[in-house]
C-alpha positions as CSV (number, residue, x, y, z in Angstrom):
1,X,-7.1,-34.8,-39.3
2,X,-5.7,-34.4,-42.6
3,X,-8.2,-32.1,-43.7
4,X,-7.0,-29.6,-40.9
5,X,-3.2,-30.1,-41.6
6,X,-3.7,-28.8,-44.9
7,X,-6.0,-26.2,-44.1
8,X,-3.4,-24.8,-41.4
9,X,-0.8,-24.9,-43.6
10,X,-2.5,-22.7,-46.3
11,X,-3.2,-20.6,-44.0
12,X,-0.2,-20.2,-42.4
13,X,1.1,-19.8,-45.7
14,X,-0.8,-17.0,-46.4
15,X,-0.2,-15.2,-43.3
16,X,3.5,-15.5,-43.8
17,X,3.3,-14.1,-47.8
18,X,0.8,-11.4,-46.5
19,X,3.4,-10.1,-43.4
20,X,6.3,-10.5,-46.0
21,X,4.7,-7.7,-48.1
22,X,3.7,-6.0,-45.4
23,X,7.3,-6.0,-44.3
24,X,8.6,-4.7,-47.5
25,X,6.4,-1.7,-47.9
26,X,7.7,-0.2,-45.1
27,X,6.9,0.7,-41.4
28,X,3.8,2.9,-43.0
29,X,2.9,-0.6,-44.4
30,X,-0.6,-2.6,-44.2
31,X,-0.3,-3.7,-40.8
32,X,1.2,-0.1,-39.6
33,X,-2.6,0.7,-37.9
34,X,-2.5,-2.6,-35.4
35,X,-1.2,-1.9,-32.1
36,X,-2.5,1.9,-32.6
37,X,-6.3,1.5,-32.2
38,X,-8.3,3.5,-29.9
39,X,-8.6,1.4,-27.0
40,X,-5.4,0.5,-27.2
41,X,-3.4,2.6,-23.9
42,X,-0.1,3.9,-24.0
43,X,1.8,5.8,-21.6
44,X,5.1,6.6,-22.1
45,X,7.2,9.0,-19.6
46,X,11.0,9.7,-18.9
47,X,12.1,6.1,-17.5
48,X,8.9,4.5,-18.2
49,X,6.8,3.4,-20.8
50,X,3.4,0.6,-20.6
51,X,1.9,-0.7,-23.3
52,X,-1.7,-2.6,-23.1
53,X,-3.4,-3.0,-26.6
54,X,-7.1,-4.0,-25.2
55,X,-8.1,-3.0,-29.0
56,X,-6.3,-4.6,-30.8
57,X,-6.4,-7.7,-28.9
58,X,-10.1,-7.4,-29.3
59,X,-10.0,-6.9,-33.0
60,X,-7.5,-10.1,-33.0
61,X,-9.9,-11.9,-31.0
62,X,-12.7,-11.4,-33.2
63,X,-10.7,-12.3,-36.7
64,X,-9.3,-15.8,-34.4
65,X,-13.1,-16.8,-33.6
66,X,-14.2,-16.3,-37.5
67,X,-11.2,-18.5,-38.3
68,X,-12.0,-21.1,-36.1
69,X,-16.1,-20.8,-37.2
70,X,-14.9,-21.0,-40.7
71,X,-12.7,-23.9,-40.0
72,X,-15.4,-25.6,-38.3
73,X,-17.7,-25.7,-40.8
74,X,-15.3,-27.1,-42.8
75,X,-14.4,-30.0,-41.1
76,X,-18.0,-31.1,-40.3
């Protein structure tokens, strides 16, 4: 248990350092391609807008699952 406390809080350390810079560089910043992939649908009219990023909650899917391989390897 104590192994996976500290490995989350690395990580989640990371992740906050890593969206800090990407916050100061700008809106053109690291993370400004996520939410704008190609499977990712938009629609936007006068009174209207949807949003549905199938892409990019692929793509997050897929990092999340190598996380979680990596973690458990770790642990075991």
């Amino acid at each position: 248990m104590g192994k996976i406390l500290v490995f989350m809080g690395i990580s989640l350390t990371t992740l906050g350092v890593l969206i800090m810079f990407a916050q100061k560089s700008g809106a053109s910043g690291w993370f400004g391609w996520f939410g704008h992939l190609p499977l990712d649908i938009s629609i936007e009219k006068e009174n209207f807008r949807f949003y549905f990023p199938i892409g990019s909650s692929i793509l997050l899917s897929i990092i999340l699952s190598l996380i979680m391989a990596i973690i458990n390897k770790i642990i075991r």
